[in-house]
C-alpha positions as CSV (number, residue, x, y, z in Angstrom):
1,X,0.0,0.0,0.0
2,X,1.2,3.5,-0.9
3,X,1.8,6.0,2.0
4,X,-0.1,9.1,1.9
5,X,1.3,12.2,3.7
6,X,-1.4,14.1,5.3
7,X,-1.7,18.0,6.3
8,X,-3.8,19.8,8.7
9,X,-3.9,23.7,9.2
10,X,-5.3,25.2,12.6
11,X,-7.2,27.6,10.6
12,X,-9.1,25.2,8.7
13,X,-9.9,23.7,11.9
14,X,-13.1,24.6,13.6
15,X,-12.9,25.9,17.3
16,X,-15.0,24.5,19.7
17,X,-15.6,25.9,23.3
18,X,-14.6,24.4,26.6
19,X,-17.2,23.3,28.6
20,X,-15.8,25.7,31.4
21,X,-15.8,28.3,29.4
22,X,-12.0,28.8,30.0
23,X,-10.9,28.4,25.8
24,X,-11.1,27.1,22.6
25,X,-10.0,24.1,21.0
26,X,-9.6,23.4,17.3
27,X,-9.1,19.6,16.8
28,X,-6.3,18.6,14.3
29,X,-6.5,15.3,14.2
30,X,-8.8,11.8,15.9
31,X,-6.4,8.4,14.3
32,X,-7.8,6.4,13.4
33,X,-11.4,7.1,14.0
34,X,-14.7,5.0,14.1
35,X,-17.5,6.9,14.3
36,X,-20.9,5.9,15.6
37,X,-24.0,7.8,15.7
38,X,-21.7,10.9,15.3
39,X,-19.9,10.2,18.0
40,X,-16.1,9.0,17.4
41,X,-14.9,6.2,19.4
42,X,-11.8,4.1,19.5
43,X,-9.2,7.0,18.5
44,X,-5.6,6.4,19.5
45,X,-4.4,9.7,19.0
46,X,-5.8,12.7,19.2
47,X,-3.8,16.2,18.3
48,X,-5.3,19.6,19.1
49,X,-4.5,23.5,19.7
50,X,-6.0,25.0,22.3
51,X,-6.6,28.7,23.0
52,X,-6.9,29.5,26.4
53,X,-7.9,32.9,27.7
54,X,-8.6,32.5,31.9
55,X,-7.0,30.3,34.8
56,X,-9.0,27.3,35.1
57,X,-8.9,23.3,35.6
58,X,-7.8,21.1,32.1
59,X,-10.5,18.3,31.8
60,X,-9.9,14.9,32.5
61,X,-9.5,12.1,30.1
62,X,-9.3,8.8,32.6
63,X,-7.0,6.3,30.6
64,X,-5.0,9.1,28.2
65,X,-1.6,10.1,28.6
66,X,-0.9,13.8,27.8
67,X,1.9,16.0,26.3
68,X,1.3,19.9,26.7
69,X,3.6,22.5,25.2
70,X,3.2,26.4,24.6
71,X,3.2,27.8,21.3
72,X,2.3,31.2,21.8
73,X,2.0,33.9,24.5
74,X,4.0,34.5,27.8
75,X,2.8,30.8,28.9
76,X,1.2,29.1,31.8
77,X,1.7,27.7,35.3
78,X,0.3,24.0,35.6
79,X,-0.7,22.4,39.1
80,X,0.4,18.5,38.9
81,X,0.3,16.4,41.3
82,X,4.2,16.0,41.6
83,X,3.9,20.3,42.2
84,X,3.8,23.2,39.8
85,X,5.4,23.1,36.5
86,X,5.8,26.7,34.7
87,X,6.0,26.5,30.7
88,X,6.9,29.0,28.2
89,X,6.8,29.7,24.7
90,X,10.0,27.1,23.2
91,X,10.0,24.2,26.5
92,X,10.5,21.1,26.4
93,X,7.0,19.8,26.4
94,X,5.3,18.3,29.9
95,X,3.6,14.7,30.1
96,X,0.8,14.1,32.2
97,X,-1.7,11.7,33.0
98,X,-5.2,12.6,31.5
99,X,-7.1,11.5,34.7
100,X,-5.1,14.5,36.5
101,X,-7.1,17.6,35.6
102,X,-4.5,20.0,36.2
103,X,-5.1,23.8,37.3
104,X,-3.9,26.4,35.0
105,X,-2.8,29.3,35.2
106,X,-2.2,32.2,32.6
107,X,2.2,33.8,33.4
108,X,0.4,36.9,31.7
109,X,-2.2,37.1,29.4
110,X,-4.1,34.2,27.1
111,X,-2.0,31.4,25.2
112,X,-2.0,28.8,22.2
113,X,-0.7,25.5,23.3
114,X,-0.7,22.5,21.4
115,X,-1.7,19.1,22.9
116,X,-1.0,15.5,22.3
117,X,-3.5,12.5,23.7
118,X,-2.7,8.9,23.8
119,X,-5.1,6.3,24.4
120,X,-3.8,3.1,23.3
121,X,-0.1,3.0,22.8
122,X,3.0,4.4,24.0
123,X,3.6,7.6,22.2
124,X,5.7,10.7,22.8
125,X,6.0,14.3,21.9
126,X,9.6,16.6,22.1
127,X,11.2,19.5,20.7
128,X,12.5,18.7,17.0
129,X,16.2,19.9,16.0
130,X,17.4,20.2,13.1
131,X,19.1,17.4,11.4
132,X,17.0,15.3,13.5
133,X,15.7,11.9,12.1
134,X,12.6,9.9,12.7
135,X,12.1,6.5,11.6
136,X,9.4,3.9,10.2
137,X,9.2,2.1,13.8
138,X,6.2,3.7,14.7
139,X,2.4,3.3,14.0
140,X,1.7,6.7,13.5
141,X,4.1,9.8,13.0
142,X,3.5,13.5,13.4
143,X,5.3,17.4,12.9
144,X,4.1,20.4,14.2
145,X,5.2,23.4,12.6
146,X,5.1,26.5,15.4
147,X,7.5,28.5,12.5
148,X,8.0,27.6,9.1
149,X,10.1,24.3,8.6
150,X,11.3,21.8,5.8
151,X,11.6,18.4,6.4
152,X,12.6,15.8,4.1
153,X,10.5,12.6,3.7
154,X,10.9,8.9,2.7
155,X,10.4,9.6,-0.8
156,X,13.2,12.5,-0.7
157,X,10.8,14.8,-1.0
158,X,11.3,18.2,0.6
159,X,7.9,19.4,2.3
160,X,7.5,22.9,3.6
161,X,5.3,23.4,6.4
162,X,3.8,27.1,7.0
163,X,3.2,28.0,11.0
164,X,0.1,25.9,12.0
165,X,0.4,22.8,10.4
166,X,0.6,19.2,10.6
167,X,2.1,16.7,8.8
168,X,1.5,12.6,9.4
169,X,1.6,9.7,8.2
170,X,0.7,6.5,9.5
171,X,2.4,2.7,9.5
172,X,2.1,3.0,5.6
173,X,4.3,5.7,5.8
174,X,7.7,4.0,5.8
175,X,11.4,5.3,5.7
176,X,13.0,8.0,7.9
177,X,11.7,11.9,8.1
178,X,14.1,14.5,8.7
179,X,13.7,17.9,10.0
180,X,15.9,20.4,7.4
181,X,16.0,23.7,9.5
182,X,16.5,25.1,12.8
183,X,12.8,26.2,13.6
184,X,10.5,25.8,16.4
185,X,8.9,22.7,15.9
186,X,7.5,19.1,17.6
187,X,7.8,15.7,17.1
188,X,5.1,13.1,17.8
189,X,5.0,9.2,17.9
190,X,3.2,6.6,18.3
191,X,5.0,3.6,19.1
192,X,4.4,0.1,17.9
């Protein structure tokens, strides 16, 4: 079977309100999905920006694991349950359980973070540098572009990614992906 690269741009996204009323998420991706009765079910991954505008609890997501990093504004303070953990624009991105409903709070003003779900799997999410490989060992694949990137695919195709966007690929997608430029990016896996 041929691999199929796919993109996602947050503004094509639709936002969708919190049910605390504390942001706005626009949902990148559900993989793979199953949907019933218009409900989805059975997703592995999920990918999402969020845009959050007050202090305020995260939700919680019994039996997800979570990756959290800041992609624009001064950042936020987050209250784990090993203590507070303060992120800024350009961290290394914090993992979390999705049962803990961490508090939130805003360093100064409202943010843009993107967020990374596991359900079923072991999966990851880090800083990309440049020069970086990934490999085919994984079930599903994923960059982030915060800034403009290039990053060179299986096929030795070059593929530019404007600020916003998201390229994957899943276990079809074999061969190694390399990140071309120093830019503020992230990496995401999910392990077979």
């Amino acid at each position: 079977m041929t691999a199929t690269l796919h993109r996602v741009r947050v503004e094509d996204c639709p936002s969708q309100p919190w049910r605390n009323g504390g942001g706005l998420t626009r949902e990148l991706l559900l993989w793979p999905t199953a949907t019933t009765n218009t409900a989805t079910q059975d997703w592995s991954v999920r990918v999402s920006v969020a845009d959050i505008s007050r202090d305020g609890p995260f939700s919680s997501f019994p039996g997800v694991d979570r990756w959290f990093a800041v992609l624009e504004g001064s950042g936020v303070t987050l209250g784990l349950p090993g203590g507070e953990h303060r992120l800024r624009r350009g961290d290394t991105p914090v993992q979390f359980a999705g049962t803990d409903a961490p508090g939130c709070r805003l360093i100064e003003g409202p943010t843009r973070d993107l967020n990374l779900m596991i359900r079923h799997g072991a999966g990851r999410m880090w800083k990309a540098q440049a020069g970086e490989p990934v490999d085919s060992r994984t079930l599903w694949r994923a960059l982030y572009a915060v800034t403009r990137v290039r990053v060179r695919t299986p096929a030795g195709n070059t593929e530019t990614l404007e600020p916003g966007t998201l390229l994957w690929g899943d276990s079809h997608d074999t061969g190694r992906w390399e990140l071309l430029d120093q830019a503020l990016a992230f990496w995401m896996t999910l392990s077979r």
